[in-house]
Structure formats: structure tokens, C-alpha cells
N, C-alpha and C positions, 0 to 999 in steps of 0.2 A: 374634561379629564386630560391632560397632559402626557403626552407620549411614555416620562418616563414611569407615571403612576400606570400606564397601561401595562409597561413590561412589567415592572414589577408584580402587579394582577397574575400577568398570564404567567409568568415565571412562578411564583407558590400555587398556582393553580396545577400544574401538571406533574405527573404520576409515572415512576419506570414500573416496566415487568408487572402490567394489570393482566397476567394473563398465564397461564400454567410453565413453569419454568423446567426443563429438562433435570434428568440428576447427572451428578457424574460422579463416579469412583475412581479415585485417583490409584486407588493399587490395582486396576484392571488396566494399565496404559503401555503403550508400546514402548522400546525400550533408547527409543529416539523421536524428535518429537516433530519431523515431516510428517511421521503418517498420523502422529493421533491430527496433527492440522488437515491433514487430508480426509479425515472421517469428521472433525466438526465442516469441515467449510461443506462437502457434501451433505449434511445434515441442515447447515442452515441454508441451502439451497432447495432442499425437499421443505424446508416448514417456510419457505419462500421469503427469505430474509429480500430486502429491498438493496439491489446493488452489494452482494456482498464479495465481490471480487474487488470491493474499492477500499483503500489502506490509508491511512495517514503515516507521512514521508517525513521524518524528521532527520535534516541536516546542522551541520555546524560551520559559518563564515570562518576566514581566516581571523577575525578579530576573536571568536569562542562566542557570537552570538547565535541563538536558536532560532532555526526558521523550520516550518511546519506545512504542510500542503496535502490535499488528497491526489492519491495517485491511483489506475490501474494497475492491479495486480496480472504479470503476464507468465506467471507459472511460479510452482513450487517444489523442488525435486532436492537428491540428495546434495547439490552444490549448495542451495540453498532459496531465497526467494526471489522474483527476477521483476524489474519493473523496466521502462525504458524512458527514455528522453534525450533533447537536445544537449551534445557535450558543451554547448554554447549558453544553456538555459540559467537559470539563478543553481540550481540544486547542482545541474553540471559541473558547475565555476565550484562551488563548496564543494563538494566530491572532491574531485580533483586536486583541490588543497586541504581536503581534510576527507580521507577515506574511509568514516566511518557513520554508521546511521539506525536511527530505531522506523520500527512499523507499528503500526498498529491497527488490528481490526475490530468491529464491533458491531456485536448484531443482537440487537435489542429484542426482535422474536424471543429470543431463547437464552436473555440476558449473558451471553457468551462473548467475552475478547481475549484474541489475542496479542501478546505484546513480544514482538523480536527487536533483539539488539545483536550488533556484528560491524564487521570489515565491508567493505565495500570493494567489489572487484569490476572491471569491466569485461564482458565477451568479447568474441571475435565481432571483426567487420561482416563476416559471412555469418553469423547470428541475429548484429543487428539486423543487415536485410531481411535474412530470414523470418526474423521477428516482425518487421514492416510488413511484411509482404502476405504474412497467416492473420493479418487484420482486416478492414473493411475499406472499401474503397475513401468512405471519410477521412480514415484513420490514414492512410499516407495523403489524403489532399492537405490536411491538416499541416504533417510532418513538411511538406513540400512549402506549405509556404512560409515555416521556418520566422528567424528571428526571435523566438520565444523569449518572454523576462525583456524583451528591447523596448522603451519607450515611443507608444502609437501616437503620429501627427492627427489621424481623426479614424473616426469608425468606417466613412467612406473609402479610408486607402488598406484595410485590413478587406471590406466588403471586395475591392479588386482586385488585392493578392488572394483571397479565398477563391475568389471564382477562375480568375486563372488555374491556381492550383488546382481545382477541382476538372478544370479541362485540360488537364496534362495528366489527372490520374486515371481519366477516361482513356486521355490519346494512347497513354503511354502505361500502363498498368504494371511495367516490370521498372520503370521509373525509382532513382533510389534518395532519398535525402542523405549527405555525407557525412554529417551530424548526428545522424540519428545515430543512441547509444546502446544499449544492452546492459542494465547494471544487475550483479547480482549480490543481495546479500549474506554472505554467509555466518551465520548465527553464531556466539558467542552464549546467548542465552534467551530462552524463550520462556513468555508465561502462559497460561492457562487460565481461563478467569471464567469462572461457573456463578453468575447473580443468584442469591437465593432470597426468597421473601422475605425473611427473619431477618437477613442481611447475615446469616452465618455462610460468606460468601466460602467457595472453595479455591483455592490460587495453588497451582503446581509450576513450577519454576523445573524447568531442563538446564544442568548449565552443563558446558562442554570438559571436560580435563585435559588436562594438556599430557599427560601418559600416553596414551593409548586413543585419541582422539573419538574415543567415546562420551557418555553422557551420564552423570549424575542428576538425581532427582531429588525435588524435595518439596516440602508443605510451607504457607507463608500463612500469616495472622491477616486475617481481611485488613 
């Protein structure tokens, strides 16, 4: 059998949501939409969603092409969502010339995503640190050894900037990378996505007014 007769196999062979799916009532929802995300992401962390602080990061090149990647999620508040990286990195570079970006999470326990679009803004210098520094000592040996999105001469010379890096975040623990970014999103609009068996999925859509910098609600057709 042939690799692709295999995918194909295993691809019609698998099954979303074999397993008892939450409800949701969308006229029971707060009246902005950090905290209903803040009561599912707490929700799919009690029904032990698999990494559910991790997002997919959708940017736009200066040509208008889409490029996509998973990121750590490093908080969610009234600014808005906040992830971090190199100003130097691929998503950096697009930022920077194009300051806008979708998220999106997805947690299969409980057939739940959500989908945020927005502006992209950058934090303070004293945030990034901040940000670096409320992480694990990996997470700045990492940051430290820098160059992200740069094309690697062999896996040897990444294995000897790791391990330096690694003993400069020992030596030096308040150690800072100057690169390191703070971005955050602030929403434009956010969705709500409730999987149902039937497929009579439920989708509530938040979108902002420009009035009163409040938020509008509304129902979508799966």
C-alpha cells in the first residue's frame, strides 16, 4: 500500500466530537467578549483540553500573502489578546508592515473555537521584559539565542547557540533579549464556535461599533 492510499485510509477513517459536547446559550453571554473567552478557555482547561493556551497566528506579508503558525497564548485582558516574539521574526517583519492579524483556538474535548480578528499593537520595552522574565528559564534560553525565521547552516550550530544560551540564562536570569516583542491584539471581532453532533453548530460573532466603543452581538448559519 502506498503512502498516499494510506493517508487517504486514515483520513475517512477519523471522527470529530465522539464524545459528549457541552451546550451553550448564546442569550446567556456577557456583554463583551474577553470574559465569555475567559470562562470557555477555564472550562476547556478543567475538561483538560490538550495545550489549550496555544492559537494559530495569522499574519499578512507586504505582498498580501497569508502566512499562519501556532503561537503561545501570554494573556487575555480588556486591551485585548497578547502573544510575544522576535521584532526580527517572519510574523515580526509582517506586523510591522502590515499591523493586522486573526487568532484562532480550538479545543476538540468540547468541539469549541474561538476565532479573533483585530489591529495589532505593540507593548512597552518594560512589558516585553516583563513578559520574558514571568516565563521558564527555557523560554528566555530560547529567546536569548535569537535569530528566529533566519536560515540554519546545520543543526550542530543551533545545538551551540542553544547551549550557550541556556548557560547565560542560568548565569544571568535577569538577562534580557532586545528583540523580544510584546504584541497585542485588539479585537475588531470575535467568534464563538459551539460543535454540535447534528452539526446544528452554534456561532455568536462579537463585533465592536465604532460609537461608543462597545459591542454588538449576533447569530451566524453554521
Amino acid at each position: 500500500m502506498d503512502d498516499e492510499r494510506r493517508f487517504q485510509e486514515a483520513l475517512r477513517s477519523l471522527r470529530v466530537w465522539d464524545t459528549e459536547l457541552p451546550g451553550f446559550d448564546p442569550a446567556d453571554v456577557p456583554e463583551e467578549p474577553v470574559a465569555l473567552f475567559h470562562a470557555w478557555f477555564a472550562a476547556a482547561v478543567e475538561a483538560k483540553a490538550v495545550e489549550p493556551h496555544t492559537m494559530s497566528l495569522a499574519t499578512v506579508d507586504r505582498d498580501g500573502r497569508p502566512d499562519v503558525r501556532t503561537v503561545m497564548l501570554h494573556g487575555a485582558d480588556a486591551r485585548g489578546w497578547h502573544f510575544a516574539s522576535h521584532a526580527g521574526s517572519a510574523k515580526g517583519r509582517q506586523l510591522a508592515a502590515r499591523p493586522e492579524a486573526a487568532l484562532g483556538f480550538y479545543w476538540p474535548v468540547q468541539g469549541r473555537q474561538v476565532r479573533v480578528r483585530g489591529r495589532v499593537v505593540t507593548g512597552t520595552p518594560e512589558e516585553a521584559y516583563e513578559d520574558l522574565h514571568a516565563r521558564t528559564a527555557g523560554a528566555l534560553a530560547s529567546a536569548l539565542v535569537g535569530h528566529q525565521s533566519e536560515p540554519l547552516g546545520s543543526l550542530d550550530e543551533l545545538a551551540d547557540a542553544s547551549a550557550a544560551a541556556w548557560e547565560r540564562a542560568q548565569r544571568e536570569p535577569d538577562a534580557h533579549a532586545p528583540s523580544w516583542t510584546l504584541y497585542v491584539v485588539e479585537p475588531e471581532e470575535v467568534e464563538f464556535f459551539q460543535g454540535d453532533e447534528r452539526r446544528r453548530h452554534v456561532r455568536l460573532r462579537y463585533r465592536r461599533t465604532e460609537t461608543d466603543n462597545g459591542w454588538t452581538r449576533e447569530l451566524l448559519w453554521p
